[in-house]
C-alpha positions in Angstrom: 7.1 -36.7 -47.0 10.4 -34.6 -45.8 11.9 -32.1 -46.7 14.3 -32.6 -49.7 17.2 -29.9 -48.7 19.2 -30.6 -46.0 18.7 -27.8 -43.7 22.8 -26.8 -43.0 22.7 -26.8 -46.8 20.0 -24.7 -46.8 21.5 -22.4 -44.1 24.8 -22.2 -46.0 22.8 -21.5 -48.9 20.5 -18.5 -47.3 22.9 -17.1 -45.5 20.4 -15.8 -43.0 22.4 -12.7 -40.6 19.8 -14.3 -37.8 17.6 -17.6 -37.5 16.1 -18.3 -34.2 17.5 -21.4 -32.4 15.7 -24.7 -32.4 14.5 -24.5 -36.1 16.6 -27.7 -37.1 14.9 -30.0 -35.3 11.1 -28.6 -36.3 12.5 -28.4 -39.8 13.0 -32.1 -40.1 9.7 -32.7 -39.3 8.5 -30.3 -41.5 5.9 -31.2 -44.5 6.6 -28.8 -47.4 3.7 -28.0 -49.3 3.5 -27.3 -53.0 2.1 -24.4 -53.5 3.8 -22.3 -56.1 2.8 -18.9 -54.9 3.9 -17.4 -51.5 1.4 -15.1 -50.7 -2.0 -15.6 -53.4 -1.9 -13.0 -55.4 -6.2 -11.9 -55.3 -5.5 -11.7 -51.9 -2.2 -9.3 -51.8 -4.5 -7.1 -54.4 -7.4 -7.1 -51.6 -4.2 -5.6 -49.3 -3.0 -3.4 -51.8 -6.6 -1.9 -52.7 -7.7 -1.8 -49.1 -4.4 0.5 -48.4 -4.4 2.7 -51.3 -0.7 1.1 -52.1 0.2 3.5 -55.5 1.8 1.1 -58.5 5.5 1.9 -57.5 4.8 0.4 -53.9 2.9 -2.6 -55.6 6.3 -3.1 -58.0 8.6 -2.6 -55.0 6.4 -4.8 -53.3 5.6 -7.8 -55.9 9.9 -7.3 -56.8 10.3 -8.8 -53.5 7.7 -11.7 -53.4 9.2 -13.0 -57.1 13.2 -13.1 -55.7 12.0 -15.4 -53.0 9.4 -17.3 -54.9 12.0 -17.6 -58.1 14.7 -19.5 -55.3 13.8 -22.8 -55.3 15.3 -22.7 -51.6 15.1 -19.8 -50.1 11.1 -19.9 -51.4 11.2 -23.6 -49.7 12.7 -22.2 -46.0 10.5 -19.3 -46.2 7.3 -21.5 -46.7 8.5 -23.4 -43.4 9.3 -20.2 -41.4 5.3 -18.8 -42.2 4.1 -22.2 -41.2 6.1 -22.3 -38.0 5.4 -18.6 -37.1 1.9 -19.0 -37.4 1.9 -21.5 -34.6 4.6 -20.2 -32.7 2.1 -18.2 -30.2 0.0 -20.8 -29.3 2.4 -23.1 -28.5 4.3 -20.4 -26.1 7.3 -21.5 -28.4 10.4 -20.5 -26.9 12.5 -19.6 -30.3 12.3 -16.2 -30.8 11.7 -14.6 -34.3 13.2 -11.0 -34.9 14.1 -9.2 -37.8 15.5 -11.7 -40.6 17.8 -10.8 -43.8 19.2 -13.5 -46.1 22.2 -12.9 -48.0 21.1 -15.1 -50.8 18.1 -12.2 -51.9 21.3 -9.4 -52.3 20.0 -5.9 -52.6 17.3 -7.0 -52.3 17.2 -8.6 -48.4 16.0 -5.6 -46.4 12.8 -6.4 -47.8 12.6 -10.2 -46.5 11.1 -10.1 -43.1 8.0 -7.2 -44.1 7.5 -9.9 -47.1 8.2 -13.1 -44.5 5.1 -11.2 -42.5 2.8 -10.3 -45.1 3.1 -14.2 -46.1 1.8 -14.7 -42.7 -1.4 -12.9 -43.1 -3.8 -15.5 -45.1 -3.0 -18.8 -43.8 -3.5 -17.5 -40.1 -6.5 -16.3 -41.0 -7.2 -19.3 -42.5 -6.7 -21.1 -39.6 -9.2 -19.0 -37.2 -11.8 -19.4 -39.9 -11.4 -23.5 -39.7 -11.6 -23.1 -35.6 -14.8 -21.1 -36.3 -13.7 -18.0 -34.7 -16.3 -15.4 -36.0 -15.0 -12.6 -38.3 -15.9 -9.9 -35.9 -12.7 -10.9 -33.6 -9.8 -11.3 -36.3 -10.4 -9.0 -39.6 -9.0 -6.0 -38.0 -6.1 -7.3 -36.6 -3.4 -7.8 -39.5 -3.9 -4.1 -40.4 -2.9 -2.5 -37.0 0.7 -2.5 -37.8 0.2 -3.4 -42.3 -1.0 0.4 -42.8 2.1 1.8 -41.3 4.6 -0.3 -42.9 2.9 0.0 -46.4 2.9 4.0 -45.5 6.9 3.6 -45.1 7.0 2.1 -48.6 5.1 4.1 -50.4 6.8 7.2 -48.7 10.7 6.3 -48.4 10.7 2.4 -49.4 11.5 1.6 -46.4 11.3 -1.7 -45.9 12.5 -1.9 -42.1 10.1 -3.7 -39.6 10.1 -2.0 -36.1 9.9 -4.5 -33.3 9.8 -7.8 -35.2 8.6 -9.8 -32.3 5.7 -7.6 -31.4 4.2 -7.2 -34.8 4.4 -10.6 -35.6 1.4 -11.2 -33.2 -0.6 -8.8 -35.9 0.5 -10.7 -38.5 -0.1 -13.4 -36.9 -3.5 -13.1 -36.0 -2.2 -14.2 -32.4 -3.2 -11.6 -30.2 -7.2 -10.5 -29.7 -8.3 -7.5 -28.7 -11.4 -8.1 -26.2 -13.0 -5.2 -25.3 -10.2 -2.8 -23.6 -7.2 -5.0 -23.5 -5.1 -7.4 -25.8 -4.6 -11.1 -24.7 -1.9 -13.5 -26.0 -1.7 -16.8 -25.0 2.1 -17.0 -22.5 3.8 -19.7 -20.9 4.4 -19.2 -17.2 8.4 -19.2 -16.4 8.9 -17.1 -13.5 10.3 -17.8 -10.3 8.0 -18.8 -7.3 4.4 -21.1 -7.1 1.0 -19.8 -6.3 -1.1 -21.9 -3.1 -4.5 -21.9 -2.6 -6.1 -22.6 0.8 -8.6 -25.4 0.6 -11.2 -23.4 2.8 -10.7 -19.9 2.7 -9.1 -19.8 -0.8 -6.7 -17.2 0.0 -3.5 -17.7 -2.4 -0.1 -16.8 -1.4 2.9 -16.6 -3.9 6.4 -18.3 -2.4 9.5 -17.5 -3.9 11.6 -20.3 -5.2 15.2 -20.5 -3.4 18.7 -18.8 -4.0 17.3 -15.2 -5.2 19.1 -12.2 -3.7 16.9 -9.4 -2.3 17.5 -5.7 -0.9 15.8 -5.2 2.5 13.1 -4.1 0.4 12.3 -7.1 -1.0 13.2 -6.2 -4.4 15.6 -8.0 -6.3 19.6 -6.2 -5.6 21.1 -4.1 -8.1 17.8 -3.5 -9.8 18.4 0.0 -11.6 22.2 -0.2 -10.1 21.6 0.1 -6.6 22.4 -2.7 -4.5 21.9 -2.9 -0.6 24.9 -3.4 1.5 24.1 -4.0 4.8 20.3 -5.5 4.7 20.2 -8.0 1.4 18.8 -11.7 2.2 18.5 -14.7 0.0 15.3 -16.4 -0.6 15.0 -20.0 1.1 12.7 -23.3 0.2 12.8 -26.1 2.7 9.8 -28.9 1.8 9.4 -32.2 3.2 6.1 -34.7 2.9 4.4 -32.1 5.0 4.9 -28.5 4.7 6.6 -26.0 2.6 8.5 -23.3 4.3 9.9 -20.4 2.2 9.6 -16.4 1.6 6.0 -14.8 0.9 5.8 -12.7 -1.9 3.9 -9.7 -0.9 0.8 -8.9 -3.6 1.8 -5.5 -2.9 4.9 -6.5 -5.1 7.9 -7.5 -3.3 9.5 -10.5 -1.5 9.1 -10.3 2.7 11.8 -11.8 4.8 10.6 -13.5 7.1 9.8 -17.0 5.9 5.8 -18.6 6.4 5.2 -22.4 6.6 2.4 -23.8 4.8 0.6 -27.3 5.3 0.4 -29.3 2.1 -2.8 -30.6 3.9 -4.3 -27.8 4.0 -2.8 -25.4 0.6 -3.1 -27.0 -3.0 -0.9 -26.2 -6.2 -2.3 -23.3 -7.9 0.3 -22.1 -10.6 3.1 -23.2 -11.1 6.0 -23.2 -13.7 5.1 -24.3 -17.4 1.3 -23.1 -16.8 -0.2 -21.6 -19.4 -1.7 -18.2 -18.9 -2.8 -15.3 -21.3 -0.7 -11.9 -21.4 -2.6 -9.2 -20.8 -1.3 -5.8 -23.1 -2.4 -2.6 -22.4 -3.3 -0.1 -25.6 -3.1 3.6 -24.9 -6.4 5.7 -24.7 -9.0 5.6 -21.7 -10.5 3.0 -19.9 -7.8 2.1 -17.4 -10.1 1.1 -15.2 -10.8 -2.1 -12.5 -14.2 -2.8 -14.3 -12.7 -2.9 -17.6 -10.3 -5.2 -16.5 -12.6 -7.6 -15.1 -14.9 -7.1 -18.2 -12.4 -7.9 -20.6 -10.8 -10.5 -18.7 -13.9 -12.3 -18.6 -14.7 -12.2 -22.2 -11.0 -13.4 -22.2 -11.4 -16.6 -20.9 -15.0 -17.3 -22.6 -13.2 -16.6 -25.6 -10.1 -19.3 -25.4 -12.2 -21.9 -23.7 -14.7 -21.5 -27.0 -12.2 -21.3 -29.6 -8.8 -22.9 -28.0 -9.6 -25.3 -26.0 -7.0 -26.9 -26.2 -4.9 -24.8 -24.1 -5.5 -25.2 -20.7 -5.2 -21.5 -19.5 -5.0 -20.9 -15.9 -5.5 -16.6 -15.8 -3.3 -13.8 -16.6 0.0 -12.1 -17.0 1.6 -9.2 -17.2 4.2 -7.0 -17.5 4.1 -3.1 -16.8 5.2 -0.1 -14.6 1.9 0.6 -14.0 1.9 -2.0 -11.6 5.0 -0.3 -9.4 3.2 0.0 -6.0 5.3 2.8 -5.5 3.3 4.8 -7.8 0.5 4.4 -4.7 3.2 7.0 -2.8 2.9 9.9 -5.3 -0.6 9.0 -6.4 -4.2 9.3 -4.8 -5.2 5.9 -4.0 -9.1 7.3 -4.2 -8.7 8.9 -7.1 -5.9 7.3 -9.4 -6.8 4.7 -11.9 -3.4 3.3 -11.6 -3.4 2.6 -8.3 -6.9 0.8 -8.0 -6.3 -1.5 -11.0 -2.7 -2.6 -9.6 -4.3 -3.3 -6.4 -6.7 -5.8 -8.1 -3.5 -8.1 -9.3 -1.2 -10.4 -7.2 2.1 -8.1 -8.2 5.6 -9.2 -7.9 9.2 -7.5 -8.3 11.1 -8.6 -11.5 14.4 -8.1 -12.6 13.4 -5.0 -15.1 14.3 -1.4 -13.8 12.4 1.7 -14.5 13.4 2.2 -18.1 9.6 1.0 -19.2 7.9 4.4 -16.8 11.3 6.9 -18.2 9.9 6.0 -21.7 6.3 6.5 -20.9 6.7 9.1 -18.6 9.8 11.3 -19.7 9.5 9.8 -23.5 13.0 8.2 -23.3 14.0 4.8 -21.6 17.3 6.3 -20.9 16.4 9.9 -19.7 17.7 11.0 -16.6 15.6 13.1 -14.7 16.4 16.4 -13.5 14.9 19.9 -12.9 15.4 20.4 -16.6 12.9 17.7 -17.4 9.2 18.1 -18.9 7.3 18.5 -16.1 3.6 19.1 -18.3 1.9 16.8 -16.3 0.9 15.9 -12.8 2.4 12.4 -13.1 5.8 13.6 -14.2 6.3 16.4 -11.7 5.3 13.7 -9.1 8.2 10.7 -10.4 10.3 13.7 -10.4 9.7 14.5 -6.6 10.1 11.4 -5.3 13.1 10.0 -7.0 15.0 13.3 -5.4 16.0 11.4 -2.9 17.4 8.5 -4.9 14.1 5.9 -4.8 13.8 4.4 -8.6 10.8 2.9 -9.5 10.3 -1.1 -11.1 9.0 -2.6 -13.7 6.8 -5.3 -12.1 4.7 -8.4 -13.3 1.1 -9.2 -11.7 -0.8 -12.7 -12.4 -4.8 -13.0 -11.7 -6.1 -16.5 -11.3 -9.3 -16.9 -13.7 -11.2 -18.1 -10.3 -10.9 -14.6 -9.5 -11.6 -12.4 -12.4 -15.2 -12.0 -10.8 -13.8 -10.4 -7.7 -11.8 -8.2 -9.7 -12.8 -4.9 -8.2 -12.8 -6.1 -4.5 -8.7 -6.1 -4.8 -9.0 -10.5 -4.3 -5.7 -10.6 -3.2 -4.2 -7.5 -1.5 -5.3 -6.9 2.1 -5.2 -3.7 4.9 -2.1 -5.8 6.3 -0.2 -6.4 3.1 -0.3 -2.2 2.3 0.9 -1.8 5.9 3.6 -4.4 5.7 4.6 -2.8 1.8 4.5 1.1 3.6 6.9 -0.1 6.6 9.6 -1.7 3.7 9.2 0.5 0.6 12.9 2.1 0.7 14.4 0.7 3.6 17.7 -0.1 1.8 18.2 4.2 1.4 19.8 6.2 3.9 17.1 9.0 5.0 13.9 6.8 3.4 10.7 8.5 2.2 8.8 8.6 5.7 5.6 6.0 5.6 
């Protein structure tokens, strides 16, 4: 059965201020269900009673759920968008879902996308308890972000969702939190394939072609400064027998001089369109290689019990704790930091250093300066060293689920690779920080 409302009527209709592209298409294959209530209403009482929601939230709340359930198309869309969104992760789906307000609801809009959230909540968890994912792994999850919002409400009825995309993994019941770290499944898109060495299973990263790099192998202009004298571009010649192309360092930039490797010898190991899971890191302690390896293991036990279906191949992520030039101002003995980023295959990205200003200096535009909190050993370091105009990176690591049981024995960074990374870091500056 299809849907009975032609979805640029339906659009017209809505008037959404944002829809994530590529809905058309999913839309028309859509099979609209009849229920007649959104979210059941037992189950948003559970909510309410588990949160302490007072009765004017509740009214605010329920005021909300009625305008979209008393529109005959507006409540149609949004039963779509809840189905869709509660698939979206584990399919890696490209469209991306932000904050959503349709003119149709009038004064009453701002509430939509909290409402288009909570409708979320029971048919994802729904569909863990069908897959047989124990209770133990899911019932926490909805409520990391639900107890703010509904504090909002109750306190200022506000109805604003901070970082949409994010939350929506709560919601969701998308992301897992197994032991220490969050995982999420994510489609690999970046930039360069992984090889393995039949024998010796050593991996090497090798840049795809036509990227621009500063002499110190990170991408030019990153964080505005661009390298005038020593820049190169990345290179890929293949043929039936070999690959020749630019080694991406695991110490987390691209070297120039090009390596050849013998397809006879090095097999595929990840590639574009591979699926991984995305590793996110919670605040708190534990930042350390063992918990890394621990969780990461339970990881992969955990999706190839309960989605196996999705052929995951290790990990991503994204962070400036994975800068290696945090290893210059840092104790590689003694920091955290340092020893888990040395357990991951890092590479440079095109993000600058506004992630480790917000963490560090508490603003992602903060320029720092001798004025600057300098409370803590970490921020009096980044302040020292980017004196002399260095700027740190945000960079992305991947770890190969064949080597989650090395983590700990850094699998992929050698005594060579630091060298190589100490003899590069800042060569594009006049007067360079001294190896």
């Amino acid at each position: 059965m299809g849907t009975t409302i032609d979805f640029h009527a339906c659009m017209a209709y809505c008037d959404f201020d944002y829809l994530p592209e590529g809905l058309e298409r999913k839309y028309k294959n859509y099979v609209p269900d009849d229920r007649a209530l959104l979210i059941p209403r037992e189950f948003l009482s559970g909510l309410y009673e588990r949160h302490q929601v007072p009765e004017h939230a509740r009214l605010l709340i329920d005021q909300g759920i009625e305008a979209i359930e008393n529109d005959s198309v507006l409540f149609s869309f949004t039963k779509f968008l809840t189905a869709d969104m509660c698939t979206a992760r584990n399919r890696c789906d490209d469209d991306f879902y932000k904050d959503m307000k349709p003119g149709c609801m009038k004064e009453l809009r701002d509430r939509y996308s909290f409402i288009l959230l909570l409708a979320c909540i029971r048919p994802s968890l729904s569909m863990l308890e069908e897959r047989g994912v124990p209770i133990a792994y899911y019932e926490g999850i909805p409520h990391q972000f639900l107890k703010g919002q509904f504090e909002k409400i109750i306190g200022k009825s506000d109805f604003n969702v901070h970082d949409f995309p994010w939350v929506m993994n709560f919601y969701t019941c998308s992301i897992f939190l197994l032991d220490r770290f969050y995982f999420i499944p994510h489609r690999f898109e970046d930039s360069f394939t992984l090889y393995r060495h039949q024998d010796s299973r050593e991996v090497v990263a090798l840049m795809h072609a036509d990227e621009e790099f500063r002499s110190d192998g990170q991408v030019n202009g990153i964080n505005g400064v661009y390298d005038s004298e020593g820049t190169f571009r990345s290179e890929w010649r293949e043929d039936d027998g070999a690959i020749t192309a630019n080694r991406i360092n695991p110490m987390g930039f691209v070297e120039r001089d090009l390596i050849t490797l013998e397809k006879r010898e090095w097999d595929p190991a990840l590639h574009k369109g591979d699926m991984m899971l995305a590793l996110h890191i919670p605040s708190g302690p534990g930042y350390t290689p063992e918990r890394i390896k621990t969780s990461m293991a339970m990881a992969i036990a955990f999706y190839e019990r309960y989605f196996p279906e999705l052929a995951i191949r290790g990990f991503w992520s994204e962070s400036w704790l994975y800068d290696s030039r945090l290893s210059l101002i840092l104790d590689p003995e003694k920091s955290n930091i340092v020893k888990v980023q040395r357990q991951f295959y890092n590479y440079p990205i095109r993000e600058g250093d506004g992630m480790l200003r917000q963490e560090v200096f508490g603003d992602r535009n903060a320029e720092p300066s001798s004025s600057s909190r300098q409370e803590t050993t970490l921020q009096k370091a980044v302040l020292n060293y980017m004196k002399s105009g260095a700027r740190f990176n945000t960079m992305s690591m991947v770890v190969l689920k064949e080597e989650v049981d090395r983590i700990g024995d850094m699998p992929y960074i050698s005594t060579s690779d630091i060298e190589k990374f100490l003899e590069t870091v800042d060569s594009h500056l006049a007067g360079r920080r001294p190896a």
